[in-house]
C-alpha positions in Angstrom: 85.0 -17.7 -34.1 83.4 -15.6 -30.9 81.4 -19.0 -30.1 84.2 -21.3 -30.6 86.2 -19.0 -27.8 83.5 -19.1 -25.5 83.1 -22.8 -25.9 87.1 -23.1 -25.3 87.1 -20.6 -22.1 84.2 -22.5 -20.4 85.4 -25.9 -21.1 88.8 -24.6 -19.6 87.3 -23.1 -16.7 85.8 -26.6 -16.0 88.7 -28.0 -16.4 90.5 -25.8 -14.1 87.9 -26.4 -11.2 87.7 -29.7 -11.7 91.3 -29.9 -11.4 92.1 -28.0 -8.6 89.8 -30.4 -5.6 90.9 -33.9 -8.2 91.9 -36.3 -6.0 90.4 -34.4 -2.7 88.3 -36.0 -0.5 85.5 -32.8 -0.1 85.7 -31.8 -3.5 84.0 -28.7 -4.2 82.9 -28.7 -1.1 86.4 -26.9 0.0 85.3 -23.7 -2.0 82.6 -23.3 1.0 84.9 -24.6 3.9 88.3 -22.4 2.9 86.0 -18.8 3.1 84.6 -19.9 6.3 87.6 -20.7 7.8 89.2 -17.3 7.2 85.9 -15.9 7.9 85.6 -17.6 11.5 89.6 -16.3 12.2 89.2 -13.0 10.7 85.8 -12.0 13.1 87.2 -13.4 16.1 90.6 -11.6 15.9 89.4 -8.1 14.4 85.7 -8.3 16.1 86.3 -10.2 19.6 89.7 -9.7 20.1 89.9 -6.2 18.4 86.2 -4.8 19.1 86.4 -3.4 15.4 82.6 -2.2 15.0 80.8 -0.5 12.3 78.4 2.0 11.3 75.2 0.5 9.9 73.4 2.2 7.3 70.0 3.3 9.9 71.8 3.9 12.7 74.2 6.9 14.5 76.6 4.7 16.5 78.8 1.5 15.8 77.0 -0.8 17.7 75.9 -4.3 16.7 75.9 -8.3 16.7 79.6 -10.1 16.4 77.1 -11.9 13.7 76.5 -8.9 12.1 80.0 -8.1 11.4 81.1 -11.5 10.5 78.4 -10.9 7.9 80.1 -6.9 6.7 83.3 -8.8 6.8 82.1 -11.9 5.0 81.0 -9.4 2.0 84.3 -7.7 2.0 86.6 -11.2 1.9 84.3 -11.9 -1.1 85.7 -9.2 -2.9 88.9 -9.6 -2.2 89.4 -13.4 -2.3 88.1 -12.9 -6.4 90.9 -10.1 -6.6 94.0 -12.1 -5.0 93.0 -15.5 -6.5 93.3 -14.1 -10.3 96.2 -11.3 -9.4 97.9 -14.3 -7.4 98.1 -16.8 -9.9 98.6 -14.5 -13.3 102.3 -14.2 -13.2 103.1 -17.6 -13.5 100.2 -17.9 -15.8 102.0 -18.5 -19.0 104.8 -20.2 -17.7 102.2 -22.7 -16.3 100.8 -23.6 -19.2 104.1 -23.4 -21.5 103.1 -26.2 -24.0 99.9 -24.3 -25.0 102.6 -21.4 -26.0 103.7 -23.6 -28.3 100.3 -24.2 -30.0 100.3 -22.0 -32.7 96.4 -22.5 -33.3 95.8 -21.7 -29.2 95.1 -17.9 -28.4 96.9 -17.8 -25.1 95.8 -14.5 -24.7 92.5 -16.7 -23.0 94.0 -18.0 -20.3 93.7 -15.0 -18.0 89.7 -15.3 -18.6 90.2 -18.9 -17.6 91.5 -18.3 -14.0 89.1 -15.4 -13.4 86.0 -17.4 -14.7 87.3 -19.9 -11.9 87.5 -17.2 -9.2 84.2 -16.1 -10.6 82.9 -19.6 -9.7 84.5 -19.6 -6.2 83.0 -16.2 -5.8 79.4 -17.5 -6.8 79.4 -19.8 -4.3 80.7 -17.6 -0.8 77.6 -15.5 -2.7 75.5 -18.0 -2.1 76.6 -18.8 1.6 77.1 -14.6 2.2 73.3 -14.3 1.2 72.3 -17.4 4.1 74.2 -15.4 6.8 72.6 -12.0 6.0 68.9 -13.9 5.8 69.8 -15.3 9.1 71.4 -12.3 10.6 69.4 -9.3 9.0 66.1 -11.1 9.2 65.8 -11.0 5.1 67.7 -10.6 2.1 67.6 -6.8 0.4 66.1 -6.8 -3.4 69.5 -4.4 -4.3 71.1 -7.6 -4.2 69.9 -8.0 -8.0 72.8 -5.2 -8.5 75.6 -7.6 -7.4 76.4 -8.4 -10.7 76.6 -5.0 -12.0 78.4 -3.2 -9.1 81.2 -6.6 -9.7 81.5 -6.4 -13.3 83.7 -3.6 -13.1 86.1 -5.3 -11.2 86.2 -7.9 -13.3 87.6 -6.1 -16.4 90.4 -4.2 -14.0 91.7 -7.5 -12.7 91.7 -8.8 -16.4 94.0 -6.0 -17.3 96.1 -6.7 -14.5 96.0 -10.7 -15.2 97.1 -9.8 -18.7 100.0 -7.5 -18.0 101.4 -9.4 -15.3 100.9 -12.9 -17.0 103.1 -11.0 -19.7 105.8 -9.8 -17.7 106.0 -13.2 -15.8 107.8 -14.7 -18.4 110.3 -12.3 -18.8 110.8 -11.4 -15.3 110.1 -14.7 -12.6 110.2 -12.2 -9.8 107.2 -10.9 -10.2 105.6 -13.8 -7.9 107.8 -12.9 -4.8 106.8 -9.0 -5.6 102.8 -9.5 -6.1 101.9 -11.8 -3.4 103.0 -9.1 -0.5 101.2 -6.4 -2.7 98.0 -8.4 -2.7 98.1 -8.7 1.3 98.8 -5.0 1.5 95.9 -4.6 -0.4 93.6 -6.3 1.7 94.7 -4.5 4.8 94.8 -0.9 3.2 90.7 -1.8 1.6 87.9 -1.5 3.5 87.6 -5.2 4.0 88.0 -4.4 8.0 87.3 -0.5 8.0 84.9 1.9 7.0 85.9 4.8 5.3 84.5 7.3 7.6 86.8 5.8 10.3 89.9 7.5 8.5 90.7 11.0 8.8 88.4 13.2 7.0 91.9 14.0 4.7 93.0 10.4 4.4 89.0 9.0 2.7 89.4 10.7 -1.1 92.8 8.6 -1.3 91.7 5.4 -0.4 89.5 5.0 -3.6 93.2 4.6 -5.3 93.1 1.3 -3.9 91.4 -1.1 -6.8 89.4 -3.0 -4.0 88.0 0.1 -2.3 84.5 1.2 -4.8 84.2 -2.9 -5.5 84.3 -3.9 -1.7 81.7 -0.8 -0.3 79.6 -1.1 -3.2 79.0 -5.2 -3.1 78.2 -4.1 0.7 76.0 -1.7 -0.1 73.8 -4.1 -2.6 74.2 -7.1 -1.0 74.4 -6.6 2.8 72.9 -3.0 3.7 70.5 -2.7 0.7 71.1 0.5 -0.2 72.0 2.6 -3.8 75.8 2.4 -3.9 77.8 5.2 -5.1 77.0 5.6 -8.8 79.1 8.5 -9.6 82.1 6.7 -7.9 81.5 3.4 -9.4 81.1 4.9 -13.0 84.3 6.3 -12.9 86.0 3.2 -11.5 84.0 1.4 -14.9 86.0 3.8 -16.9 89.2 3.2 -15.6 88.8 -0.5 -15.2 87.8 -0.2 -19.4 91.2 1.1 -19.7 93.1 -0.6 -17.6 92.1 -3.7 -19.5 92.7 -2.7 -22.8 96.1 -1.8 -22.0 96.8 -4.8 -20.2 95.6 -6.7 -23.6 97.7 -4.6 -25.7 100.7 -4.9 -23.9 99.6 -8.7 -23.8 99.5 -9.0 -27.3 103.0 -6.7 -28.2 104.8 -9.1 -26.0 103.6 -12.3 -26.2 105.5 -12.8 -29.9 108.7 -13.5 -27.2 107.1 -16.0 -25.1 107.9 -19.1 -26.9 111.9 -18.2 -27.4 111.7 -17.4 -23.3 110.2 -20.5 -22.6 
């Protein structure tokens, strides 16, 4: 039974990239082009126009390249762009896909691993480009970049729990688009996608690891960009709450889902 899921969620995540650049004249090759863009917009407004600057790992003051912080940013966007694709999308998940409600024999409750195996994949690949920038940038690549995966993973399994309860209550409440999409942007801005922590009041920096992206965003950096240990402590309580976040989410999944077919 476990293989015959796995088979299904990969051949659906295929299917799901496949789909989205059908009929596009790039392709896949807009999963490389649609990061850079934002990338190229983001840097010049927050690091020319603004003079945002950050404090590298080695160093006492906030002084470096506009390359180097298109790189800090780069790693950041990453994070988030995994977050808002699968948080975006999961409210009018089932409603989407209302004819495999009506499949007795599909488990539905899959098709939130669908759309973050997809953002996974679009992830993989501004990986790939991130890890080119900081080669070119930084002079090499760090070997804590090995820990990517397990710094991510925690992430992962939050925004699953989120994809499942707010796939559920998008079908009961169509709404719920207009009120995540705004959430998701606030998000961004109040992460430290475009700040460091340490540039907040000493009083303010406990409260911003409320914000789900916060631990995923400085800890990818940390691995990936600045080759340093990330936080353990922090991030091991983040796995703990993620773990629960999800299996509520499932729950409550699986509790309401019994109403999806007479709603749609």
């Amino acid at each position: 039974m476990l293989q015959q899921r796995v088979a299904l969620v990969s051949s659906l995540i295929q299917r799901e990239i496949a789909g989205r650049y059908r009929g596009s004249v790039l392709g896949l090759l807009w999963s490389l082009l649609t990061p850079l863009f934002m990338l190229a917009v983001y840097t010049f407004f927050f690091g020319v126009v603004m003079k945002s600057r950050w404090t590298l790992p080695d160093q006492q003051d906030a002084q470096h390249s506009t390359g180097e912080f298109a790189v800090i940013l780069f790693c950041g966007l990453i994070v988030f762009q995994f977050f808002a694709e699968v948080v975006s999308q999961a409210p009018g998940l089932i409603v989407a896909n209302a004819n495999y409600v009506k499949k007795i024999v599909f488990p539905v409750q899959v098709l939130p691993l669908v759309s973050s195996g997809a953002a996974l994949f679009h992830a993989a690949v501004s990986l790939f480009v991130l890890l080119v920038f900081v080669y070119v940038v930084f002079g090499g690549i760090p070997l804590t970049v090995f820990l990517a995966p397990v710094v991510f993973a925690p992430l992962i399994v939050l925004v699953l729990g989120i994809a499942w309860m707010l796939a559920s209550i998008g079908v009961y409440f169509r709404d719920m688009n207009q009120i995540v999409a705004p959430l998701v942007t606030a998000t961004m801005f109040l992460s430290p996608v475009f700040f460091q922590r340490t540039s907040l009041p000493t009083w303010l920096q406990p409260w911003l690891s409320l914000n789900p992206l916060a631990i995923p965003v400085e800890s990818f950096r940390d691995v990936v960009v600045f080759g340093v240990q990330p936080n353990w402590a922090a991030l091991g309580n983040y796995s703990l709450v993620a773990i629960g976040v999800a299996f509520l989410g499932y729950e409550f999944f699986q509790k309401t889902r019994r109403g999806f077919a007479d709603v749609l």
